[in-house]
N, C-alpha and C positions, 0 to 999 in steps of 0.2 A: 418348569412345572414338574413339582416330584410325585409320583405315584406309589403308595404305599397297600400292604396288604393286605387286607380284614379278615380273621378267623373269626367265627361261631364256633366258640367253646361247647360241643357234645352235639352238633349237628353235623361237623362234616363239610359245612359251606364255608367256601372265601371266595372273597374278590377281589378286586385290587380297584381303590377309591384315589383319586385324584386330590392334592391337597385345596384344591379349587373346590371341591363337589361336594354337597353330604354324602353320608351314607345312607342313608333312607332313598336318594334319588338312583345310586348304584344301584340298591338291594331290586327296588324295582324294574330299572331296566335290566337286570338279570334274573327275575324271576324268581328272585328268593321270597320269602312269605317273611315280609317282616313290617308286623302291627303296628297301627298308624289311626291318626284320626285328625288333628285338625292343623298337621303341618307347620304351626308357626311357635313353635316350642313350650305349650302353654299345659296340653292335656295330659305329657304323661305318658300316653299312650307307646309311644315307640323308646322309651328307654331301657338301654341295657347298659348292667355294670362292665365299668372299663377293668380288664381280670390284667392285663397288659399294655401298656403303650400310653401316649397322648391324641388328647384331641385340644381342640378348638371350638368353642361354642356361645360368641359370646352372648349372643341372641336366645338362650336358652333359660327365659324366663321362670320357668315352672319348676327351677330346682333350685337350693339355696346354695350359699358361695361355696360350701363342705360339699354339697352333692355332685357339683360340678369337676370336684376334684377325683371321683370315685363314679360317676354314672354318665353316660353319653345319652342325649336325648337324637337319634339318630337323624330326626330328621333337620337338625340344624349343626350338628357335629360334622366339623370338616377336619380328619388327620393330620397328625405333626407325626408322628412315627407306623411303624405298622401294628399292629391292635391284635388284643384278645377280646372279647365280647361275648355276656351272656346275657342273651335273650331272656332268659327267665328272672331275673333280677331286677328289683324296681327299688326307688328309692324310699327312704321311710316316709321322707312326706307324702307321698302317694298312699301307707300301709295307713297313716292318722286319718289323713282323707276318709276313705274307705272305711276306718273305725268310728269316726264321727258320727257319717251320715249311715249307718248301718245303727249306731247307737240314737240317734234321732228320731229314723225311721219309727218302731216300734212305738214310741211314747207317744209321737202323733199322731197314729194310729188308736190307741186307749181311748183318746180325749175326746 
């Protein structure tokens, strides 16, 4: 079992993640704050761009096959090398999402 090292790009925070383990399940048992919601790689919620390294994700529904290449959904992302990650970065389908139903809103509201 290889164990590899996680940076957070502008935080200051790493860990060292098990090529076995997510990193959402590290961040947690070390107490790092890192956002989350429904765990099985669907919402979004815990994605950060890969700035560094590989991962492993095959389970990570909620991004398309180009995002996968570029974004870790943390809580299904298991290391192949050690990683840069920035928290603050989400991928664009998450930004259409967001523009969508922000664009929807509003109109349903008129009628």
């Amino acid at each position: 079992m290889t164990d590899y090292t996680v940076e957070f790009v502008g935080t200051g925070e790493t860990i060292t993640v098990s090529e076995t383990d997510t990193i959402l399940r590290r961040c947690i048992e070390e107490g790092i704050a890192q956002e989350y919601s429904c765990r099985v790689g669907m919402c979004l919620a815990c994605s950060a761009e890969i700035v560094e390294g590989e991962v492993t994700q095959p389970a990570a529904h909620g991004l398309t096959e180009d995002e996968k290449e570029k974004y870790a959904l943390t809580c299904m992302a298991r290391p192949q090398s050690d990683l840069k990650l920035d928290r603050g970065e989400y991928p664009p389908s998450i930004e259409e999402d967001v523009v969508e139903a922000n664009a929807d809103g509003p109109a349903a509201a008129d009628d």
